[in-house]
Biotite code that builds the C-alpha atoms (Angstrom):
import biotite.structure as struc

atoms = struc.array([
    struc.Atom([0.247, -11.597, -0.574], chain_id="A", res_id=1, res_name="UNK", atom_name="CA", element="C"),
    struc.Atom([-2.770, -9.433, -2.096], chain_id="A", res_id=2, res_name="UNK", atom_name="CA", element="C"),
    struc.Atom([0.084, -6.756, -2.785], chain_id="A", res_id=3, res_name="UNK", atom_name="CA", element="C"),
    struc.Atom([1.922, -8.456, -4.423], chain_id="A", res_id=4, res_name="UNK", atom_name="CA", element="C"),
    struc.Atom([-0.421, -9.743, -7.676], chain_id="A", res_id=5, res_name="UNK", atom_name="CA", element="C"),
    struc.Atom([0.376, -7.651, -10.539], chain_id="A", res_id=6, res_name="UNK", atom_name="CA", element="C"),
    struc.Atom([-2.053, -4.571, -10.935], chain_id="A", res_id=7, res_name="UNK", atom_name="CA", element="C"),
    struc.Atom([-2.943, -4.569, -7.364], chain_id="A", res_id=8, res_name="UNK", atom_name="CA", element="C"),
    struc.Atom([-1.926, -1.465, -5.895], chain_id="A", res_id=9, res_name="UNK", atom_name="CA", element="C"),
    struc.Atom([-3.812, -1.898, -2.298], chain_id="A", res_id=10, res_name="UNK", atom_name="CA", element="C"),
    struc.Atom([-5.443, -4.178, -0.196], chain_id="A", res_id=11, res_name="UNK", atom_name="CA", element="C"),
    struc.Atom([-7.943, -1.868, 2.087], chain_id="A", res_id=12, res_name="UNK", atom_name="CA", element="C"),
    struc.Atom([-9.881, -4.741, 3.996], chain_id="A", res_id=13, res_name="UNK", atom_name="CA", element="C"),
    struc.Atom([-10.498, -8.486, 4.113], chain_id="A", res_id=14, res_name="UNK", atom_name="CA", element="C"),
    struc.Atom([-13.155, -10.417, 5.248], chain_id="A", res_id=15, res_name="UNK", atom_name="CA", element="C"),
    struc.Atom([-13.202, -14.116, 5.462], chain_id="A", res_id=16, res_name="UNK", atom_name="CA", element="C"),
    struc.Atom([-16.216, -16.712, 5.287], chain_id="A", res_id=17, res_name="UNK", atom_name="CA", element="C"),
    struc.Atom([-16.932, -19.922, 6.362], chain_id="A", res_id=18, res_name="UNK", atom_name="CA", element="C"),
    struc.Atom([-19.012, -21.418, 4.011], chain_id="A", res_id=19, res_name="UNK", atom_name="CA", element="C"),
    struc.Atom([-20.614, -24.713, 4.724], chain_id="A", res_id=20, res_name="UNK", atom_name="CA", element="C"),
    struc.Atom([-22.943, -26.941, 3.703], chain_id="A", res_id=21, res_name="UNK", atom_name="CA", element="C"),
    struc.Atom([-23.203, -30.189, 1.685], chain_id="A", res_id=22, res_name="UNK", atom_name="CA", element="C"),
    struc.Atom([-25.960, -29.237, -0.567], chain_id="A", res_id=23, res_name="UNK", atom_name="CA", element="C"),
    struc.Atom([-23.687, -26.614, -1.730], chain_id="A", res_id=24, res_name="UNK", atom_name="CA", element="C"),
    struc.Atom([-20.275, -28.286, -2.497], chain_id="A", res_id=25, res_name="UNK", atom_name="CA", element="C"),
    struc.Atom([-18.870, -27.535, 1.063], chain_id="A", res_id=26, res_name="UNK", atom_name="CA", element="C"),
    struc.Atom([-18.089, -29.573, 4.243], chain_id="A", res_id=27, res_name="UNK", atom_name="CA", element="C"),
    struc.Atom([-20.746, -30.286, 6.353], chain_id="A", res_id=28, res_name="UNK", atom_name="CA", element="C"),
    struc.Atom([-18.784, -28.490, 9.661], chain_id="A", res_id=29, res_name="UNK", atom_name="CA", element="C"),
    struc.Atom([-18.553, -24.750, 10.260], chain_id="A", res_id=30, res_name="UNK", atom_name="CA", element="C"),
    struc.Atom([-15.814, -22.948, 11.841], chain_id="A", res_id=31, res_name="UNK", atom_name="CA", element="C"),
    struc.Atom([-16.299, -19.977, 14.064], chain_id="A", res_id=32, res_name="UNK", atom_name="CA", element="C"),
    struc.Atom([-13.882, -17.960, 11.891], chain_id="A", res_id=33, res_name="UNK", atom_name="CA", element="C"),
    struc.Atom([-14.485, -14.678, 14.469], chain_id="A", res_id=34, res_name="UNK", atom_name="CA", element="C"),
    struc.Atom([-14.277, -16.853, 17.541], chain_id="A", res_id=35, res_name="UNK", atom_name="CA", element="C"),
    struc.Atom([-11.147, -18.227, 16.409], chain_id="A", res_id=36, res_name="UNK", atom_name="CA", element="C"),
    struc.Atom([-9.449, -14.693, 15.566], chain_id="A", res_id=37, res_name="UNK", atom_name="CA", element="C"),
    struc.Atom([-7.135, -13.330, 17.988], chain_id="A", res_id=38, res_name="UNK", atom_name="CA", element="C"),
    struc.Atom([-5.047, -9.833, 17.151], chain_id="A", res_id=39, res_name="UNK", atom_name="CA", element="C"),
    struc.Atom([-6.209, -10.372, 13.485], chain_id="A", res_id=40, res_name="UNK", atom_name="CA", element="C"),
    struc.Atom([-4.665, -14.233, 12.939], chain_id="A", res_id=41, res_name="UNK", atom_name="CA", element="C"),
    struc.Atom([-7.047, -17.002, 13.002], chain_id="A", res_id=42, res_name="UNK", atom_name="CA", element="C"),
    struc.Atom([-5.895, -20.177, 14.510], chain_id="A", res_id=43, res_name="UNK", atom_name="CA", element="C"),
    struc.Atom([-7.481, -23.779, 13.639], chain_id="A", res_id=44, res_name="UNK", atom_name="CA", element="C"),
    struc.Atom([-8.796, -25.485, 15.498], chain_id="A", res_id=45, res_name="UNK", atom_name="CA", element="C"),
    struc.Atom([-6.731, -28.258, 18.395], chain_id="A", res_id=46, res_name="UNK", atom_name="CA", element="C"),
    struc.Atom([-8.068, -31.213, 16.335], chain_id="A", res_id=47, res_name="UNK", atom_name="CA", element="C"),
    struc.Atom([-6.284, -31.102, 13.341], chain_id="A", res_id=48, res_name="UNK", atom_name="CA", element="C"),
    struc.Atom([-7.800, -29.324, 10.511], chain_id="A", res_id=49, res_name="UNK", atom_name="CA", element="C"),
    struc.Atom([-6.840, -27.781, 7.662], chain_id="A", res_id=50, res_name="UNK", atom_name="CA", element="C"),
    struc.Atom([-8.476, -24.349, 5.811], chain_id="A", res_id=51, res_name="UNK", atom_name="CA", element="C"),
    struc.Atom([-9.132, -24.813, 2.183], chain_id="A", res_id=52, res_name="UNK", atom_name="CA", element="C"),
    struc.Atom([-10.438, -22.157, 0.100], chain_id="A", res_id=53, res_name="UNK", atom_name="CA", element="C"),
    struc.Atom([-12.618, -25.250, -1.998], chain_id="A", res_id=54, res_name="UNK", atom_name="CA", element="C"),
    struc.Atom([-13.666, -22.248, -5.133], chain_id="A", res_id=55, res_name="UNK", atom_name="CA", element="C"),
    struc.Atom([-11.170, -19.938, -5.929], chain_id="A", res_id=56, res_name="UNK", atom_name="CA", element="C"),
    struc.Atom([-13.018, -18.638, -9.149], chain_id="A", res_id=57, res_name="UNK", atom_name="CA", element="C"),
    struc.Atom([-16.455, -18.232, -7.283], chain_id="A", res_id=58, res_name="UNK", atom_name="CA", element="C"),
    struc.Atom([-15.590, -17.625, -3.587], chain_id="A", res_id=59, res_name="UNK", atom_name="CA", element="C"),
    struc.Atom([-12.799, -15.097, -4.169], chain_id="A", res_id=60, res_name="UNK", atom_name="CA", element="C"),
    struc.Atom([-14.878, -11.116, -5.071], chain_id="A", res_id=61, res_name="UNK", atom_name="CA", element="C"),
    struc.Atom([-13.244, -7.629, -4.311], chain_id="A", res_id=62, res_name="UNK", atom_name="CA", element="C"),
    struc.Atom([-14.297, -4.508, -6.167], chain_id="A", res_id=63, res_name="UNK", atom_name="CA", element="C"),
    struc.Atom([-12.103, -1.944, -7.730], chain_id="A", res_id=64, res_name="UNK", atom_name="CA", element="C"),
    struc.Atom([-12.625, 1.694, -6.000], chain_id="A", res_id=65, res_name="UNK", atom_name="CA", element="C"),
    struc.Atom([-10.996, 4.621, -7.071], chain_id="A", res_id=66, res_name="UNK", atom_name="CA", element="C"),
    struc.Atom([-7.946, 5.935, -4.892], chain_id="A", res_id=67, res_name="UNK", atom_name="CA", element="C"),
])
């Protein structure tokens, strides 16, 4: 889905955080986001849960490199 947005020519690598912590705006739980990664999906948890990215504009940061 990174592809796709306009100017974006490649995605090289992702990495995904689980921020937490009520002081900061975020839920009180963590999620073992590596434990939970199997062949490069990450399934939720059996209780049900949901994954919400809570600050786009803050939590989302890439850098530009040349190709």
């Amino acid at each position: 889905m990174l592809d796709k947005i306009k100017g974006v020519q490649t995605v090289k690598n992702i990495s995904i955080v689980n921020k937490a912590g009520t002081s900061t705006g975020y839920s009180q739980y963590a999620y073992d986001i590596e434990g939970a990664t199997q062949n490069q999906v990450i399934y939720p948890s059996l209780d049900p849960s949901i994954f919400e990215l809570r600050y786009p504009n803050q939590d989302i940061k890439g850098r530009v490199v040349p190709l």
